[in-house]
N, C-alpha and C positions, 0 to 999 in steps of 0.2 A: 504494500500500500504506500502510498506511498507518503507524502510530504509536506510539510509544514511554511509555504513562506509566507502567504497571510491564511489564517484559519477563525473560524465563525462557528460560535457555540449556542444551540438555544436548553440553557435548563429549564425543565416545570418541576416543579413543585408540588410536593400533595402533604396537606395538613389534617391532621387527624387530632383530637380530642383527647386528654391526659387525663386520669383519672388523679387527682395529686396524690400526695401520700407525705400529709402535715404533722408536724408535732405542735401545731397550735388551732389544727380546722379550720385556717383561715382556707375561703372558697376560693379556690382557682379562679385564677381571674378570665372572664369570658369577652370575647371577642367577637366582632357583627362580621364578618368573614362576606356579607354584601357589600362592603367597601373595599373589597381587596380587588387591585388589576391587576393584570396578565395577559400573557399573552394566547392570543384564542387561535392559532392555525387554521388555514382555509384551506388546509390538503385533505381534506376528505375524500373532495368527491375527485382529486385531481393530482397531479404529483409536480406540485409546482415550487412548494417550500422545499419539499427535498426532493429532488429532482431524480426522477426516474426515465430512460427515454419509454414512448411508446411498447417498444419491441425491445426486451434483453436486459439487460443490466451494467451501471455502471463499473469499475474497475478501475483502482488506483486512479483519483484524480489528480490534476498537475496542475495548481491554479495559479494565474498568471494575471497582472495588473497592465493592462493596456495602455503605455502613457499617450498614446496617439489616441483612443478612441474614449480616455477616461470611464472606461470601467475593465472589469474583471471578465477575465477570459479562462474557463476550467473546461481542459482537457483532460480526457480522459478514456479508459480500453473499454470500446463497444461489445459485451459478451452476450452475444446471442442463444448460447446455452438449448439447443446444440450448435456450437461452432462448426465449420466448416473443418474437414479432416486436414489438419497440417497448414492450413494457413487462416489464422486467426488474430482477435485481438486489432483491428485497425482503429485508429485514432480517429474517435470525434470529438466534440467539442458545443459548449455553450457560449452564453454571455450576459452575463447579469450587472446591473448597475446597486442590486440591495442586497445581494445573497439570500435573497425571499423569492425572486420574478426571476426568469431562465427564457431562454431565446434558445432555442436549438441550432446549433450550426450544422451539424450535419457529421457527413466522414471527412476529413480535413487529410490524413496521409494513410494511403493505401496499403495493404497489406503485399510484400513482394506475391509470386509464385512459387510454387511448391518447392522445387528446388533452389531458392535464393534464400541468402542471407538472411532475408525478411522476412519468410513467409511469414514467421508469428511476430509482431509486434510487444514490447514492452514500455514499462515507465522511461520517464525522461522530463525532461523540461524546457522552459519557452525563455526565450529575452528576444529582448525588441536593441538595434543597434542603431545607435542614431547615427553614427558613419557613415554609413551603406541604406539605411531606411528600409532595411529589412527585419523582420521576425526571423528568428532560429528557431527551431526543434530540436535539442538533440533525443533522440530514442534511443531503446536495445532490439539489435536486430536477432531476434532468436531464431537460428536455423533446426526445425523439426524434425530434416532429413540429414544428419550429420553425420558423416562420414569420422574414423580417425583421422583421416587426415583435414578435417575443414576443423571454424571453430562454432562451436555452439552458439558463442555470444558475443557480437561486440556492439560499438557504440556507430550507430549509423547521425545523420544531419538529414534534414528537409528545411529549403526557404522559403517565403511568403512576402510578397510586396504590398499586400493586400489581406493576412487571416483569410483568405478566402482560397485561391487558389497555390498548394502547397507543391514545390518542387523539391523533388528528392534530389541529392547529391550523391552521385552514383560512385563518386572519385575518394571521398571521403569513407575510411576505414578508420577505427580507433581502437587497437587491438591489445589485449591483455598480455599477452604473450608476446608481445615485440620487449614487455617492459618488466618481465620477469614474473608474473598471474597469470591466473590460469587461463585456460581457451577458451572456457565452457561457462565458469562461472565471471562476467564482467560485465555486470549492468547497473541499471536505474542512475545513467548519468544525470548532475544535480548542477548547473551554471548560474554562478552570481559574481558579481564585482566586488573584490576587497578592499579595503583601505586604499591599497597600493595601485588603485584606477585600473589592476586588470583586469581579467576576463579571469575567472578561478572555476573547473570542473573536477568535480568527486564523483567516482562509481567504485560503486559497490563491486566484491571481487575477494579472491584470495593469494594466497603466495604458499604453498605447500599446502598444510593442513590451516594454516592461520588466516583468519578472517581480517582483510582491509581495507581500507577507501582508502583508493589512491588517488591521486591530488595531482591536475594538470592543470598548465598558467598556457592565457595564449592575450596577445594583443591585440585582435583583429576576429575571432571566433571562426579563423581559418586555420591558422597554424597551432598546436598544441605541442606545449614543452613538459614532459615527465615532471612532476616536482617530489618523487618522491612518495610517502604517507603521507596521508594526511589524519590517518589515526588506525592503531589496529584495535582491534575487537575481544577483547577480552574472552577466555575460555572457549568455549565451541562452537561461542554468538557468530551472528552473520549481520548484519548490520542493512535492510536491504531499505531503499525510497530515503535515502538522505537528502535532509533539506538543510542549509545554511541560511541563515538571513541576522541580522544586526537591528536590535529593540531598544532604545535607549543609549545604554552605554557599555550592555552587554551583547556578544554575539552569540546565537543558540544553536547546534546540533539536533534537530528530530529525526528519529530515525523511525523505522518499526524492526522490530528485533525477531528474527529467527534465530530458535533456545529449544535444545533438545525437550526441555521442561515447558517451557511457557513461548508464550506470542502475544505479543502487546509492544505500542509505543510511547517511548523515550526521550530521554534528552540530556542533553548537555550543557555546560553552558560557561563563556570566558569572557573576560575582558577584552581577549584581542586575540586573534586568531591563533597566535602563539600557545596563547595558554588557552586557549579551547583543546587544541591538537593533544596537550598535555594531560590530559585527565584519562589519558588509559594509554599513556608511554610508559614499556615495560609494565603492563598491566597494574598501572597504580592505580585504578580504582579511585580517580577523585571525581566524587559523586557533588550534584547541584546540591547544594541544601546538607551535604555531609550526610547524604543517604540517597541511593536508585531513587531517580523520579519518575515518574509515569504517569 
């Protein structure tokens, strides 16, 4: 699942009646509960607050802030449930101005052919470059029909002049294995801007048995330079839909955690990207709050 760069919560609430239990019988104190507002949801008859398409089901959203068109743009894998055999998961997509009202865009990047890199689509993420006045995608291109010798997964590109009509980048490879990870496991690439004004990309991935997100810099969202970790994964975790973004004056890690034991998501959280990367070098276990948060 994937990611956190802006995220929208609605809790409700249910209040129930306490029987007290005084050592003086003063009467609990009672309350007209016809004064109390809330929020009333208009998804009954309709799947508008949370948004469902017509046909199948959503999958790992990638929600993305529009600075051109001023609202939010969430993509996300169209699961039609039953998928099509071996090439599945293509990228549609919404557009909401409240995170309550959804506009359907439609399929936005195609699923390849059976024996292509593509056939199955995975998580990724969107930025807008004001450079070039293009949208980027990057996705995981999961191959279904994998040979030993191809690789299962890597990091494909599709670009857009328009959110509307998305061209794939046929030349662009971003390969786990040119960089010492694996073939098979290296997805859910995550692109945001650091401090350092560049272009920063984390996917998820390993290196032996040990779970990573490795950390690529590029200055143009053409060219990409290895930087390295950008954090390993503590004990047997997999770390998959990392999202980076900067709230204040701290920078956060979301992740969703694949654990032999559990599944649920996480986070992290630094001053500065330095010591974000630092909360699980050499599996130090420096938790938010001096405890696993979730």
């Amino acid at each position: 699942m994937k990611t956190i760069l802006y995220s929208f919560a609605l809790v409700a609430c249910t209040v129930a009646p306490l029987t007290g239990c005084s050592d003086n019988n003063v009467a609990a104190e009672e309350k007209d509960w016809n004064t109390t507002t809330y929020f009333q949801s208009t998804d009954e008859s309709g799947q508008k607050t949370y948004y469902k398409p017509e046909v199948g089901y959503v999958g790992d959203p990638m929600p993305f802030f529009d600075p051109k068109a001023k609202d939010f743009k969430i993509l996300y894998l169209q699961d039609f449930r039953p998928n099509p055999a071996g090439t599945f998961h293509p990228i549609w997509g919404v557009s909401t101005k409240d995170i309550a009202n959804y506009e359907s865009l439609g399929e936005l990047i195609h699923c390849g052919g059976l024996n292509e890199q593509d056939a199955a689509l995975g998580t990724g993420s969107t930025v807008y470059n004001d450079a070039d006045g293009l949208y980027y995608t990057f996705y995981t291109g999961h191959r279904t029909q994998a040979s030993a010798s191809d690789y299962g997964e890597m990091v494909m590109m599709a670009t857009s002049p328009d959110f509307k009509v998305w061209t794939k980048n046929h030349t662009f490879r971003l390969k786990g294995s040119d960089y010492g990870y694996s073939r098979d496991d290296f997805r859910d690439p995550f692109v945001f801007k650091g401090d350092d004004n560049k272009w920063h990309m984390l996917v998820a991935t390993q290196q032996g048995s040990k779970g990573h997100l490795a950390e690529f810099t590029s200055p143009d969202l053409k060219n990409w330079t290895h930087a390295g970790t950008f954090m390993t994964m503590m004990w047997d975790r997999f770390y998959e839909c990392p999202d980076v973004f900067k709230m204040g004056d701290w920078w956060y890690l979301v992740y969703s955690e694949k654990h032999s034991a559990i599944r649920r998501v996480q986070y992290f959280k630094g001053r500065s990207l330095d010591e974000l990367k630092a909360c699980t070098l050499n599996d130090a276990g420096r938790w938010p709050d001096s405890h696993e948060a979730s």
